[in-house]
N, C-alpha and C positions, 0 to 999 in steps of 0.2 A: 504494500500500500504506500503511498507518497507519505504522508503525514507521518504515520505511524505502525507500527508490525501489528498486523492483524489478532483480533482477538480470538479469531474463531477461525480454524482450516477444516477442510475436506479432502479426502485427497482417495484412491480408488485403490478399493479395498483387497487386499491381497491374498487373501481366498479366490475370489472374483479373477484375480488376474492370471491363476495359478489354474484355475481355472479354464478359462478360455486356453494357454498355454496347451492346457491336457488334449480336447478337442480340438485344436488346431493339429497338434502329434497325432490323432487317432484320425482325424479329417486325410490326413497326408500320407499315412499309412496303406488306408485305405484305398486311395486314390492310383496310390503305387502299386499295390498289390492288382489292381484293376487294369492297369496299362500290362503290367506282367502277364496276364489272362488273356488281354486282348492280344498281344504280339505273338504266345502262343497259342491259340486257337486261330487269329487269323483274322480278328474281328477289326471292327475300325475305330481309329484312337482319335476319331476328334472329343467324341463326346469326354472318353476319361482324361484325354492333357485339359481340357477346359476346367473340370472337378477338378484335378491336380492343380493348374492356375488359382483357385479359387478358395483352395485349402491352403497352399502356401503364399498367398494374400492374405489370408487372415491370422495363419501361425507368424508371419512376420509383424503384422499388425498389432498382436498380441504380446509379441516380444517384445516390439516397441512401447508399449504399456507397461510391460511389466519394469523397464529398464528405466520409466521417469517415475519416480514416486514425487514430484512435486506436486504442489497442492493444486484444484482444480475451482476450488472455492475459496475464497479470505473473504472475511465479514469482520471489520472496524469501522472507527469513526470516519475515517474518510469516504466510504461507499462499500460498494457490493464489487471485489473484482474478482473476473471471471477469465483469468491467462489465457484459454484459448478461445474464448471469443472477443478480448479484447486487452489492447495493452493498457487500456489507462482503467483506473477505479470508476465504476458509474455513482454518481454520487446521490443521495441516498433523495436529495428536494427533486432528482428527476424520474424516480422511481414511483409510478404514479401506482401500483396496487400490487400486493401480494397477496398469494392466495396457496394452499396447501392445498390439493389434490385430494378429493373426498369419494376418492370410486375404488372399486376392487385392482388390486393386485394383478396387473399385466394386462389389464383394461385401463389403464390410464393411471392409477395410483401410485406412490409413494411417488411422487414429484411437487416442485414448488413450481407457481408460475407466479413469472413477473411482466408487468406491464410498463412500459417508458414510454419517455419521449419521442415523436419519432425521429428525433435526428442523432438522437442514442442508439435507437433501433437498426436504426441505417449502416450505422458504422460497425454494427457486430457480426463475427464471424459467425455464425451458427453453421453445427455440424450436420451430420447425418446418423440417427440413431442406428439404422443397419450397420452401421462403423463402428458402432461403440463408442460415440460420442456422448456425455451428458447434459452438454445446451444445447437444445434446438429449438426450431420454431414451432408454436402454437400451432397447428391448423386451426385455418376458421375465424384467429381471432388475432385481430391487429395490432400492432407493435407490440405482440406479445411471445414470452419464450419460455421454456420448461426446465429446469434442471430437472434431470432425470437420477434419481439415487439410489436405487436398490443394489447396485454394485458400487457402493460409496463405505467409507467407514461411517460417514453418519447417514442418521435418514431425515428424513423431511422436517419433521415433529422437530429435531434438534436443529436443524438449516433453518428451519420457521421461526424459530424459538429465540436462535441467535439473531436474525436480523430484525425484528420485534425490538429488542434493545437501542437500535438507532435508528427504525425508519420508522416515521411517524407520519399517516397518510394525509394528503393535502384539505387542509380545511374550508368550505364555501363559507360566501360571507350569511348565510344564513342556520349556517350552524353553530 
């Protein structure tokens, strides 16, 4: 964070990363053993190199996850920042609503969403969760984005919890 070291990290859990590592290794396995069948039987190896591309895309993928343990989340008084969607801290008066994710498990739950400004929004790298990314974007719902946490050391409840402590939502002049 600029100001000051964050009070609160996230960072991807290493079960999770240990994890994906395994199925990546069994993915690739797999896929070898498959091209082997095909060359001896005679068969045709586009389909098994494309599986074999796509298991060692994501064993690599995986590797690379497991080899950054830096943090994916900091939550201090300077903002919400979020390394790989953005370099700077989003600071907390442009963060227009948070919202903890109220649905079942792998239908949409255990994530925060947050809603900004849009010229905040604009400038965020958002991932792709088929990637194994933990920000991306809302469907549906404008300048808005999800961290996704179920492969996080913390979950939502505590992500929620922390930024509770400095964001305070914008007040109308009739309230």
């Amino acid at each position: 964070m600029s100001d000051a070291a964050p009070v609160f990290t996230a960072r991807r859990a290493l079960w999770a990363m240990l994890l994906n590592m395994l199925m990546g290794v069994l993915l690739a396995a797999m896929t070898i053993i498959n091209i082997v069948y095909q060359l001896r039987q005679g068969g045709s190896l586009i389909t098994s190199i494309f599986f074999a591309v796509l298991a060692l895309f994501f064993l690599w993928h995986s590797w690379n996850q497991l080899r950054n343990r830096a943090p994916l989340i900091e939550i201090g008084p300077a903002g919400l920042r979020l390394p790989n969607a953005s370099e700077q801290a989003l600071p907390w008066s442009l963060i227009r609503q948070v919202a903890p994710a109220r649905t079942v498990l792998g239908l949409g739950g255990s994530r925060v969403d947050f809603t900004v400004d849009p010229e905040i929004f604009a400038r965020l790298k958002l991932g792709q969760r088929f990637m194994g990314d933990i920000i991306v974007k809302k469907p549906g719902m404008p300048n808005t984005f999800s961290v996704i946490t179920p492969q996080l050391e913390e979950n939502a409840a505590a992500i929620y919890d922390a930024v509770k402590r400095y964001w305070r939502p914008a007040r109308t002049e009739n309230e």
